[in-house]
C-alpha positions in Angstrom: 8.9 73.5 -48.9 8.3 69.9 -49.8 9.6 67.5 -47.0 11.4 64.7 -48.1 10.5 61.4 -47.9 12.9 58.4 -46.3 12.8 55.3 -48.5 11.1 52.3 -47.5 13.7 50.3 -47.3 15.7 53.0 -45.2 12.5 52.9 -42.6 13.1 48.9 -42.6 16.3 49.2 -41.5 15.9 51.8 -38.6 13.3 49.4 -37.5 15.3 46.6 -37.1 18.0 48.6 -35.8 15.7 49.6 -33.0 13.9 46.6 -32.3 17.7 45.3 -32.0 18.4 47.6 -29.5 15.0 46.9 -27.5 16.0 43.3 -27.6 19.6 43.7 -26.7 18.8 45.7 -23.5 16.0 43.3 -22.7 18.4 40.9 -22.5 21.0 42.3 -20.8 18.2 43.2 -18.0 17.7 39.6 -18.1 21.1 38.5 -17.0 22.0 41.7 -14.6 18.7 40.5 -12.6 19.9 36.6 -12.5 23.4 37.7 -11.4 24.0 36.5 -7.5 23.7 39.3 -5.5 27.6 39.6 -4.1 27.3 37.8 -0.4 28.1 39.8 2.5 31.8 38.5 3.7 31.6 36.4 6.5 31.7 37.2 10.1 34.9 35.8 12.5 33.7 34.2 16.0 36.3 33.6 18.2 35.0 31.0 21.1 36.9 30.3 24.3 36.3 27.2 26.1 38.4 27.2 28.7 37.9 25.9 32.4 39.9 26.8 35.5 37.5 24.7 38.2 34.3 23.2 37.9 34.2 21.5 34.5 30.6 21.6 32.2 30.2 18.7 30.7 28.1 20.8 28.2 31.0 22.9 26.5 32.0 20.6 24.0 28.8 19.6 22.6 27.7 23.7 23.0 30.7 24.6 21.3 30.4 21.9 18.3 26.6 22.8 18.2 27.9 27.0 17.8 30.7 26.3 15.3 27.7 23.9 13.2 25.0 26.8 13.1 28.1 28.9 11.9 28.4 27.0 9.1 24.0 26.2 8.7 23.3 30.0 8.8 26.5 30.6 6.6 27.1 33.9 8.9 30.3 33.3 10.7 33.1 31.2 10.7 34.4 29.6 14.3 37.9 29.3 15.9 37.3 27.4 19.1 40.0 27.4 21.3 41.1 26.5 25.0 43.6 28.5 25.2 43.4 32.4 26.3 46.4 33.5 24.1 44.8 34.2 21.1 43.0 37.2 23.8 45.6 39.8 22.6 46.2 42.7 20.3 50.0 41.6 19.5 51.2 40.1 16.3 51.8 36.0 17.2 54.0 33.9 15.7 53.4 32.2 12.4 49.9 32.4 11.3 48.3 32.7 14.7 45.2 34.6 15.3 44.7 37.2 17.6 41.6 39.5 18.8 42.3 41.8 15.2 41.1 38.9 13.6 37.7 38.6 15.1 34.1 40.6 15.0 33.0 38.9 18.3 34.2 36.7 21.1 32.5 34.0 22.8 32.9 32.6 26.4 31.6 29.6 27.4 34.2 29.6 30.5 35.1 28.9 34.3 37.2 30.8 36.3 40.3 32.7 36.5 42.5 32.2 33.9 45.3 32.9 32.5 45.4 36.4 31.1 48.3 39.2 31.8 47.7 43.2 31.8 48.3 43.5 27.8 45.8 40.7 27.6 43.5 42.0 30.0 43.3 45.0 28.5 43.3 44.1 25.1 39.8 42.3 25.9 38.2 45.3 27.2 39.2 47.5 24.5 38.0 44.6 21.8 34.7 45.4 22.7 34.3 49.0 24.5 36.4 50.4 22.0 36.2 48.5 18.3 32.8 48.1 19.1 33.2 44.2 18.6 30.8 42.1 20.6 31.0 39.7 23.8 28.8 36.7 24.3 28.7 34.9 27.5 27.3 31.8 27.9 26.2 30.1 31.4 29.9 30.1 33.4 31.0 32.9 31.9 29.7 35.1 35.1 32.1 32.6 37.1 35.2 33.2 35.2 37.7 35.8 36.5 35.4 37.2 39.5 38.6 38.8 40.7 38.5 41.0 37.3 36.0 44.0 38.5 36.3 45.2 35.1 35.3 41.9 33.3 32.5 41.9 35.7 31.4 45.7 34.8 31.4 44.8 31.0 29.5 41.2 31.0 27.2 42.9 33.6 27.9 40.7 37.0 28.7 37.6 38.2 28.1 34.4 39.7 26.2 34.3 43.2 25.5 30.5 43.1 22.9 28.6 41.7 20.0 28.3 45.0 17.8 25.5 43.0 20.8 23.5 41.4 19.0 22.1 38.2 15.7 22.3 38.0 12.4 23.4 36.6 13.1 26.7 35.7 9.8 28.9 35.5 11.1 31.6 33.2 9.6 34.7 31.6 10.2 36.4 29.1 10.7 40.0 29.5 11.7 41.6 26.0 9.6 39.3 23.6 11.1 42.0 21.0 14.6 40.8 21.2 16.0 39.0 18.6 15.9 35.0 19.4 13.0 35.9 22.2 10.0 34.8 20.3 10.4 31.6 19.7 10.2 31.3 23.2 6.7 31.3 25.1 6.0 34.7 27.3 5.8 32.2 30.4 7.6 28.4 29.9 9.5 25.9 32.1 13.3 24.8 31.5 14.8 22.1 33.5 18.4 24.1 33.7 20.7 25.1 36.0 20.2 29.0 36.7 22.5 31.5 38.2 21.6 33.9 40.8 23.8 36.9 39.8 25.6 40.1 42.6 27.0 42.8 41.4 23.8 43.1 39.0 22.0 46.2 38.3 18.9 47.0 35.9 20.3 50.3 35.4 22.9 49.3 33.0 21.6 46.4 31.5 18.4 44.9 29.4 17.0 42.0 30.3 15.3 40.0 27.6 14.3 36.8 30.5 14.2 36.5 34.0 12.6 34.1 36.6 9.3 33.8 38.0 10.0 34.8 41.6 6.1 33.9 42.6 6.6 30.2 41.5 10.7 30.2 43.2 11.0 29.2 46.9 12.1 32.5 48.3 13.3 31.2 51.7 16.1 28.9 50.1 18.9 29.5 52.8 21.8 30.3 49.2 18.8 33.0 48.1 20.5 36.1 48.7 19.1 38.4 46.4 16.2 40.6 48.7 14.6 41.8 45.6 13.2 38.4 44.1 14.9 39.7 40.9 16.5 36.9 39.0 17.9 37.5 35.6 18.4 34.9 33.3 19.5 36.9 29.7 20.3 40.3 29.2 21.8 42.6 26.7 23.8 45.7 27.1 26.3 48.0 25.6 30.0 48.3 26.6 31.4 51.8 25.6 30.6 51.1 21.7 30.5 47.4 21.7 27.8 45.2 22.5 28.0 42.3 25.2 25.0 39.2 25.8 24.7 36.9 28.6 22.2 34.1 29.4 22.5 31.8 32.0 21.1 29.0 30.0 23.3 25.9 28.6 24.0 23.9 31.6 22.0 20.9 30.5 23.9 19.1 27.3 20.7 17.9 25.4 19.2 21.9 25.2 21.8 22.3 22.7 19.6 20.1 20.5 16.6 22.2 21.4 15.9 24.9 18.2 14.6 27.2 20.6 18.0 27.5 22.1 19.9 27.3 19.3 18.2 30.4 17.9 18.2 32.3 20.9 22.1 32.1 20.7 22.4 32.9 16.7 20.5 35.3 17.3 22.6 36.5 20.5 25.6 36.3 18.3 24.3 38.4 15.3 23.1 40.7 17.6 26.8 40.6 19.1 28.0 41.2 15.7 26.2 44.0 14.2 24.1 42.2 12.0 20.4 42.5 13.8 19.7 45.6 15.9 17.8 45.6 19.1 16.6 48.5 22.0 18.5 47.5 24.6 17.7 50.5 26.9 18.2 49.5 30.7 14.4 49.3 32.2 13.1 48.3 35.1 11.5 45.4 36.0 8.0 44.8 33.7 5.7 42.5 34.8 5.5 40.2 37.8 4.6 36.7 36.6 2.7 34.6 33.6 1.1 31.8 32.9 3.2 28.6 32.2 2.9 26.9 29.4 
């Protein structure tokens, strides 16, 4: 049987038909590769900067400096407020906020303040519950230290400060952790660092803590008997994820990068958006070399 035979000007026409397609998909390739990937909505950071007490003259700047790398990073947008109402679960008037609006809460405080059962409660559930996150900044162990719970979820509290300001020679325990490696494994911060009670290394992780060889142990307000000074840790609350570091006491370290990304990445962390071990362990390592 004789085959038959497609005209030539048939086979021209096939040819451009396909070479139309090849083009036409080409192009579309083109354009689905150039379009913006669709951005990843933005995270809600509620910061509290409230006082009941000794006042830091560091909150405002810290809090101007958090709501600015908001904005830098483009990760999260900032209500500051000095207020604690917004800390509730209930609908508020008009077009008020409350903690159903937020992925993570911020306290850069002093303290007891003003917060009733509902409240109260509402806080604890925000974070062991949701699974939102808790970051505590410097006072935020001295705020509500007749709250046992608050001090169970941040992880302890204020058990004064034995050195005042000084020259802080901190190490750094989890180098893994994120905003630890900008940091040197052994440096010197003139800051004013907490010695924290009702502490234990069994429920939390901590990422820095104080050179206890370099401190001057027989300091009459040194009450700790274990030379075991923590300066940041990390930890989980139920399902949600709480941060403390006593640094931020000194105004101009808010200008210092290294701080600033310690506490974005705090916050991210806080938020879900980085993950991190933070497996209690016990102390590792006894001392470093300052740099």
């Amino acid at each position: 049987m004789k085959l038959a035979t497609v005209p030539g000007h048939t086979r021209g026409r096939i040819s451009l038909v396909r070479g139309f397609r090849g083009l036409l998909a080409a192009v579309l390739l083109l354009i689905f590769e150039s379009m913006p990937v669709a951005a990843q909505p933005k995270k809600h950071l509620l910061v509290l900067a409230e006082e009941k007490g000794y006042r830091h003259e560091a909150v405002s700047h810290a809090i101007a400096t958090i709501e600015h790398l908001g904005r830098e990073t483009g990760l999260w947008t900032t209500t500051i407020r000095t207020d604690t109402e917004v800390l509730t679960k209930k609908k508020l008037e008009y077009n008020a906020k409350n903690l159903n609006d937020f992925d993570a809460v911020l306290f850069y405080t002093g303290g007891e303040l003003e917060m009733n059962a509902e409240q109260k409660a509402a806080l604890l559930a925000f974070v062991r519950d949701d699974g939102k996150g808790f970051v505590g900044v410097h006072s935020a162990t001295i705020t509500f230290t007749d709250w046992p719970e608050y001090g169970e979820m941040i992880g302890g509290y204020f058990d004064e400060h034995p050195w005042g300001t000084f020259d802080a020679p901190i190490l750094v325990e989890d180098p893994a952790f994120p905003g630890m490696q900008q940091w040197p494994k052994s440096f010197v911060l003139n800051d004013e660092i907490y010695q924290i009670k009702d502490f234990s290394r069994d429920k939390v992780r901590v990422l820095m803590r104080l050179d206890a060889t370099k401190l001057d142990l027989n300091n009459p307000r040194v009450h700790r008997k274990d030379s075991d000074f923590a300066v940041s840790w990390a930890k989980m609350y139920g399902k949600g994820r709480v941060y403390y570091s006593t640094l931020g006491h000194v105004e101009e370290h808010w200008d210092d990068p290294r701080l600033q990304k310690m506490y974005v990445e705090a916050i991210k962390w806080a938020m879900g958006l980085v993950e991190a071990d933070v497996t209690p362990r016990p102390v590792t390592g006894q001392s470093g070399n300052t740099h």
